[in-house]
C-alpha positions in Angstrom: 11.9 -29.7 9.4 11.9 -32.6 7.1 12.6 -32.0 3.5 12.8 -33.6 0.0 14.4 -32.9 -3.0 12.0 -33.6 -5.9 11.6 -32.9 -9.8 8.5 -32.1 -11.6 8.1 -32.2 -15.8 5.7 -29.7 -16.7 3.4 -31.0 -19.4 4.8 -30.4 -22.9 7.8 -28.8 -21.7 11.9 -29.5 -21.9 13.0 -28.3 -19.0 12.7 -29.8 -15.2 11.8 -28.0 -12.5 13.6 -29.5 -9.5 12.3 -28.3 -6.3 11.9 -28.6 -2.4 9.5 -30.2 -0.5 9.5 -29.2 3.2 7.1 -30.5 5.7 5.2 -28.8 9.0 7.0 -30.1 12.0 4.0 -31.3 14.2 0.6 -31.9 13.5 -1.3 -29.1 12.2 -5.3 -29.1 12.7 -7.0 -29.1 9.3 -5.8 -28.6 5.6 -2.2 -26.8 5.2 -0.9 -23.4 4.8 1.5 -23.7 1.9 4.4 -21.3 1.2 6.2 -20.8 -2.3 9.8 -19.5 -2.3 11.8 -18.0 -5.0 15.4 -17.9 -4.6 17.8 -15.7 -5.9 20.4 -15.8 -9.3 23.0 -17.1 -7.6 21.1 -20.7 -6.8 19.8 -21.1 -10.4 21.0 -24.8 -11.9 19.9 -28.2 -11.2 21.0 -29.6 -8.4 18.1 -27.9 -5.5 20.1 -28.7 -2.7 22.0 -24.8 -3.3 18.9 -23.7 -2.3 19.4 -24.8 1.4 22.2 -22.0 1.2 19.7 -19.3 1.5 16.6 -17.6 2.3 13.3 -19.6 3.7 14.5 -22.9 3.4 17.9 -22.4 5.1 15.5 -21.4 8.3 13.1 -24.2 7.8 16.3 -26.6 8.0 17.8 -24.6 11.2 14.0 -23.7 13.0 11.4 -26.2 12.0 9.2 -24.8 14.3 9.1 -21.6 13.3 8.1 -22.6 9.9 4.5 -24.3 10.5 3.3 -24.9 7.0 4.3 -26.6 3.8 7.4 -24.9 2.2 7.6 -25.3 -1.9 11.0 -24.2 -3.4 11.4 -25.0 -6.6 14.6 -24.3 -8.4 14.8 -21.8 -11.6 17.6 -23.4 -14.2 20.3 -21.7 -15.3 20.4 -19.2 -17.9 17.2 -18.0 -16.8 14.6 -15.8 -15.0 11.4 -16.3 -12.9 9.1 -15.0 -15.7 10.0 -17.5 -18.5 8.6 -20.3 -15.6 5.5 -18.5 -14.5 3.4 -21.6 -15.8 5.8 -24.2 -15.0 5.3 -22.8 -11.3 2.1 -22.7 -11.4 1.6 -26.3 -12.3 4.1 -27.2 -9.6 1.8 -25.8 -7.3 -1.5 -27.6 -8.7 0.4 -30.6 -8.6 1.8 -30.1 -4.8 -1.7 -29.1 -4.1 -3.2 -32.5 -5.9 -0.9 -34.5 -3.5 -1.3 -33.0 0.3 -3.9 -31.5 2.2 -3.3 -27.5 1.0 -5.6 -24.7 2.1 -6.3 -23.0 -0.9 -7.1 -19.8 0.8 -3.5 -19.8 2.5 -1.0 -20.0 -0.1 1.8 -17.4 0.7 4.4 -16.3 -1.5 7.7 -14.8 -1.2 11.1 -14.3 -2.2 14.3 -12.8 -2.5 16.3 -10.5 -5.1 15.8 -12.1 -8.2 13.3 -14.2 -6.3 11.8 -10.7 -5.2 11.1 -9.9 -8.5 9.5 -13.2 -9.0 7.4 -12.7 -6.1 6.0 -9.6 -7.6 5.6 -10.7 -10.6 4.0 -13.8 -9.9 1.7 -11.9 -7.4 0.9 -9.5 -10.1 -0.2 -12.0 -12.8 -2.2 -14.5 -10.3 -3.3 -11.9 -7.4 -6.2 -15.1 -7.0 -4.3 -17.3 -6.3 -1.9 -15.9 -2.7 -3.3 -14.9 0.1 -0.1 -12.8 1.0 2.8 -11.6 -0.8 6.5 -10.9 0.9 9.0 -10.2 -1.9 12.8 -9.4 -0.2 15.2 -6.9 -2.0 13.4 -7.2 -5.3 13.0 -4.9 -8.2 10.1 -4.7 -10.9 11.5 -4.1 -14.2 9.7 -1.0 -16.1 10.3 -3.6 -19.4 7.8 -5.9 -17.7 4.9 -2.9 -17.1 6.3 -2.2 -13.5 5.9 -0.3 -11.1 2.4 0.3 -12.6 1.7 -3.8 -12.6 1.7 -4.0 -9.4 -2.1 -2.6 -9.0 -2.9 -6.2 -9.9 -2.3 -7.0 -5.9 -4.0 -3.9 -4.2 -6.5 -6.8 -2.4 -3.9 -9.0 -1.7 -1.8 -8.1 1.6 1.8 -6.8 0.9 5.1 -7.0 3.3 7.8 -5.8 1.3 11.4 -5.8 3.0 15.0 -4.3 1.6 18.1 -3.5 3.1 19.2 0.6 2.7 22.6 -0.2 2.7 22.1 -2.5 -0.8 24.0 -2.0 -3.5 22.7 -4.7 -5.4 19.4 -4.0 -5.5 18.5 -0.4 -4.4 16.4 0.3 -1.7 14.7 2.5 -4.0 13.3 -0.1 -6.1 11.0 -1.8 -3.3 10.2 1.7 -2.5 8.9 2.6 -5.9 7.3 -0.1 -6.0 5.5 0.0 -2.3 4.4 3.6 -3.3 2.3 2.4 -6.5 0.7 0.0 -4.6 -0.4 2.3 -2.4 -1.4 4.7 -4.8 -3.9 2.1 -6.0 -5.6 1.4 -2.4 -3.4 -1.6 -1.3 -2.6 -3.6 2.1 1.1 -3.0 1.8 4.1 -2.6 4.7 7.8 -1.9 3.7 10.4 -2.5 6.0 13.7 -1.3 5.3 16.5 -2.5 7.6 19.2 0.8 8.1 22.1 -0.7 8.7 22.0 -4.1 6.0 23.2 -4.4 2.7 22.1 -7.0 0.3 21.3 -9.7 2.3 18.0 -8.1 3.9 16.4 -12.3 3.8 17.9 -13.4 6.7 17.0 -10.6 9.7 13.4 -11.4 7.6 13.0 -15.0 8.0 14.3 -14.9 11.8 11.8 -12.8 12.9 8.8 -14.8 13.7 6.3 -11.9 13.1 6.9 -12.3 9.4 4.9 -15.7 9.8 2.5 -14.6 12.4 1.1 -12.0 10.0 1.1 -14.9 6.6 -0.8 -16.8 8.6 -3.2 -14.5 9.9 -4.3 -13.6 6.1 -6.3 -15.8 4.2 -7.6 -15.2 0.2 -9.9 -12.4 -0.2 -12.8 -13.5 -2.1 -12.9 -10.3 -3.5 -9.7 -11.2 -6.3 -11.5 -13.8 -7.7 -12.5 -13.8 -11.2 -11.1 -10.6 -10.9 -8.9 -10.0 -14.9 -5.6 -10.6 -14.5 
């Protein structure tokens, strides 16, 4: 799977966000699925090519053709968390969107650990804007409005995954926050993986089924205009 390492200046901003740019292998009928991807703390920096280290785009190097959309990872700088970029992702992806033919009812989002959290938290504040959410070992802080936040994607289709063996990230934290989505009438799975620790990403992103079911959603009309 082809990719590119890119950087993008959010307007009236100081900080770049660098990011990857992989491409669907073959040619696919029609306008593009897109996937974002958060990675985790330890890839923070500027230099995107860590992020080929782990997660999504580590598979989309190794099995192209399991990977049949267009992968965005951008990369979060140091010193800093997914929710002090929330804007500067978003304008990644209007700009991505600008550029190549992207479906705007199949935009998929995941992550994992600190990327997790992202994932939720990005779902959370623009439920409109994903068709699907899979956040991997992640947490959502009670600081932030959490586990309660979440309600935000109860029309948005939710595969959560988590190792029960992490000590990292507790199991219990996906768990928590599963269980309040569900509470508010959501389309959410959890997957917990008995015998894996921390790294709960990779057994996630070999297993084709995760991108069967992204690609089988598609935007609910039903978020839109909906408050945020």
């Amino acid at each position: 799977m082809a990719h590119s390492v890119r950087a993008f200046h959010p307007s009236g901003a100081r900080v770049t966000l660098n990011y990857l740019l992989h491409f669907p292998s073959g040619a696919l009928e029609g306008d593009w699925p897109l996937a974002l991807f958060l990675h985790g703390a330890g890839e923070r920096g500027d230099d995107p090519r860590l992020l080929l280290r782990q997660g999504l785009p580590r598979h989309a190097e190794a099995h192209a053709e399991d990977v049949p959309f267009l992968l965005v990872s951008p990369q979060c700088p140091e010193w800093s968390s997914w929710q002090q970029h929330l804007g500067h992702v978003e304008e990644l992806l209007e700009a991505v969107m600008a550029e190549h033919p992207v479906d705007p009812d199949r935009i998929y989002l995941t992550g994992i650990s600190m990327g997790g959290f992202g994932a939720w938290f990005l779902g959370a504040e623009r439920p409109e804007r994903f068709a699907a959410v899979a956040p991997i070992c992640g947490y959502g802080p009670e600081a932030l409005g959490f586990p309660e936040r979440v309600c935000a994607l109860r029309q948005v289709p939710v595969w959560a995954f988590h190792g029960a063996k992490d000590t990292v990230v507790p199991a219990e934290e996906s768990r928590k926050l599963v269980d309040a989505l569900r509470l508010c009438g959501g389309d959410v799975r959890l997957t917990i993986y008995p015998d894996v620790g921390h790294d709960s990403w990779t057994r996630t992103y070999d297993d084709p089924e995760l991108y069967d079911w992204m690609l089988a959603q598609r935007k609910s009309k039903a978020v839109e205009g909906e408050p945020k």
